[in-house]
N, C-alpha and C positions, 0 to 999 in steps of 0.2 A: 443459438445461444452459445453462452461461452462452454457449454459441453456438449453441444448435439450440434451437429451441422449438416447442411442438405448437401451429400456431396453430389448428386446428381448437379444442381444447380451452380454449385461452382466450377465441377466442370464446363459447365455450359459456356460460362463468362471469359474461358481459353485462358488462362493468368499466363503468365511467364514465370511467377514465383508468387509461392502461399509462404506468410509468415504465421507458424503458432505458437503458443508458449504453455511452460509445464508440462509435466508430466501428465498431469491431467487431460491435457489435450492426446495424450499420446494416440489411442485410438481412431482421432479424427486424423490424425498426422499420417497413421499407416495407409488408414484408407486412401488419404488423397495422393497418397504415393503407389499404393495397388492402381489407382485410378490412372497413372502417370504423368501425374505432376508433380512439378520441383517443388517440395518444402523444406522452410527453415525454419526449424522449429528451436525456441528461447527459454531457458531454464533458470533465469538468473533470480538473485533475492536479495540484492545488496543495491547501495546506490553505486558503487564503480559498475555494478552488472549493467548500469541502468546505461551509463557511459561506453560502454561496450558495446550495447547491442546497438546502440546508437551511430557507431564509428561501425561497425558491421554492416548495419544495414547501408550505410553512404557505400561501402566498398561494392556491395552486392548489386549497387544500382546505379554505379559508374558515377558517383556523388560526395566521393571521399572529404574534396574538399568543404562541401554545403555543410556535411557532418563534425568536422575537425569545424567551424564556424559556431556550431550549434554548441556543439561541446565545450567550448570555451566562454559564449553567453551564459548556459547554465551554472558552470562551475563559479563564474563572476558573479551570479545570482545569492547563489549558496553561501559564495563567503564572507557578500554584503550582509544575508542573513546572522550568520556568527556573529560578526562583530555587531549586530546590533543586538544579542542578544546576550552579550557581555555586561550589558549594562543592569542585568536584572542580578537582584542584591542575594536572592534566590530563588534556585531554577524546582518549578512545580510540578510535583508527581503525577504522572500522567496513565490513566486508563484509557486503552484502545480496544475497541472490542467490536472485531472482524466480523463475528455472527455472534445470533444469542444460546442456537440450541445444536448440539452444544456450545459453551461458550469459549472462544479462541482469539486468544490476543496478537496485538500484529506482528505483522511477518519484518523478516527483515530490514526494507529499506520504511518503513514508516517509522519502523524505531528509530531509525538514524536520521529520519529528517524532524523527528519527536527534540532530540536532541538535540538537531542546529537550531530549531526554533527555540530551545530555551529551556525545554522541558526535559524530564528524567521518565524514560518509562519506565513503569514497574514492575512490567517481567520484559526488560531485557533480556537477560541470561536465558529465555526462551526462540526470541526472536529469528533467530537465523537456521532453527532447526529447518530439513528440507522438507519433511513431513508436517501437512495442516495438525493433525492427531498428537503431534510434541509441544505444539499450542493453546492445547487445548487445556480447560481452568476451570474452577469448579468457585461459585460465590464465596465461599469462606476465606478463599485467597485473595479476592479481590478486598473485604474486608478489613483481613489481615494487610494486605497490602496501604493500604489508609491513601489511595490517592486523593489527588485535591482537583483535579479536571479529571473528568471521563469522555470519553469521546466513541462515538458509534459510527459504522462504518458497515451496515449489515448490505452484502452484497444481493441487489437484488429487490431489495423492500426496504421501506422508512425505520429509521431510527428512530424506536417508539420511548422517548424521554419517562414519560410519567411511568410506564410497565418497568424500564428497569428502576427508576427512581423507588416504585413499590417492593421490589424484592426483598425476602426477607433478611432482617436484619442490617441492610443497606441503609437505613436512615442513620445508623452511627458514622457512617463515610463522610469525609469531611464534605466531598465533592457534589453528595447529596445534600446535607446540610445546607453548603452555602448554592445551591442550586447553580453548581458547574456542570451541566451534563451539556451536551451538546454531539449535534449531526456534522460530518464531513460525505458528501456525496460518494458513494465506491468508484463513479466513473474518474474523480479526479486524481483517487488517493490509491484506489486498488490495483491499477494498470500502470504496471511497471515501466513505462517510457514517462517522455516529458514532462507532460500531465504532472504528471506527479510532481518534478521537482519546480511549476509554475504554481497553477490554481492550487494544488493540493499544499505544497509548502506554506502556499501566504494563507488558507485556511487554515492551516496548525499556526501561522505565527498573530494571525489577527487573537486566534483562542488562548493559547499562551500568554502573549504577552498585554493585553488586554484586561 
């Protein structure tokens, strides 16, 4: 899993190079480097981060070129998105909500790709803290917040519509009201590489703009 890992086992498999990421992982990182293997472990939470590790990993894997390729599809991707999201007369307050207990809105690059789709997230001004815990939100803010889309993203297990739609006092939310809640898969939206700025982007912009 993304916090436990068999290092017995991937020893086994001889890598030439382990990539991990976050701090999170720090523990599995040490171990597979007590074990002696080369790891490179990724800490980013932006979308340039995303473009970084990307142009990193081509360097790492004698691929510079493949990666400078990739990197410039993507970024072509993105800014096809902007401009199509120019066109909305106004951009809709967006709820992203990472896990429920506690509850943690998104991290860095989902806010910013919240934004090239069209939308405004609603705690922003949180998003880029490096700790999950600066994230974290308590219902009344969400509330007070009055998004008009909500979006779940619980890493790990379904995105249960109708449980948050019943929380208390959420039926004054717009995004409840007009039954905007919806699911984004974690594997496309929560893993900080490509994924994200493919599958996971066009799932924020079919939601958004939609």
């Amino acid at each position: 899993t993304f916090t436990d890992a068999k290092i017995d086992e991937i020893v086994a498999l001889k890598p030439d190079l382990v990539f991990a990421f976050s701090d999170i992982q720090a523990d599995i990182t040490a171990s597979l480097m007590r074990a002696g293997l080369e790891v490179h472990a990724f800490n980013h939470r932006t979308v340039a981060g995303i473009f970084a590790m990307i142009r990193t990993v081509g360097a790492l894997i004698g691929e510079p070129d493949k990666a400078a390729a990739l990197s410039r599809d993507l970024d072509a991707r993105l800014d096809a998105v902007r401009e199509r999201s120019k066109s909305l007369t106004r951009r809709p307050r967006v709820y992203f909500e990472e896990w429920d207990e506690p509850m943690i809105s998104a991290i860095g690059w989902v806010s910013e790709l919240i934004e090239i789709a069209g939308g405004e997230n609603v705690f922003a001004d949180r998003a880029f803290a490096q700790a999950a815990r600066d994230r974290f939100i308590t219902a009344e803010e969400v509330v007070a917040a009055a998004p008009d889309i909500i979006i779940g993203s619980w890493c790990g297990k379904g995105f249960k519509t109708e449980k948050v739609a019943a929380r208390p006092g959420w039926d004054q939310i717009p995004a409840v009201r007009n039954r905007r809640l919806y699911e984004i898969k974690s594997s496309i939206i929560l893993q900080p590489g490509p994924a994200a700025l493919t599958d996971g982007l066009e799932a924020l912009v079919e939601i958004v703009l939609n």
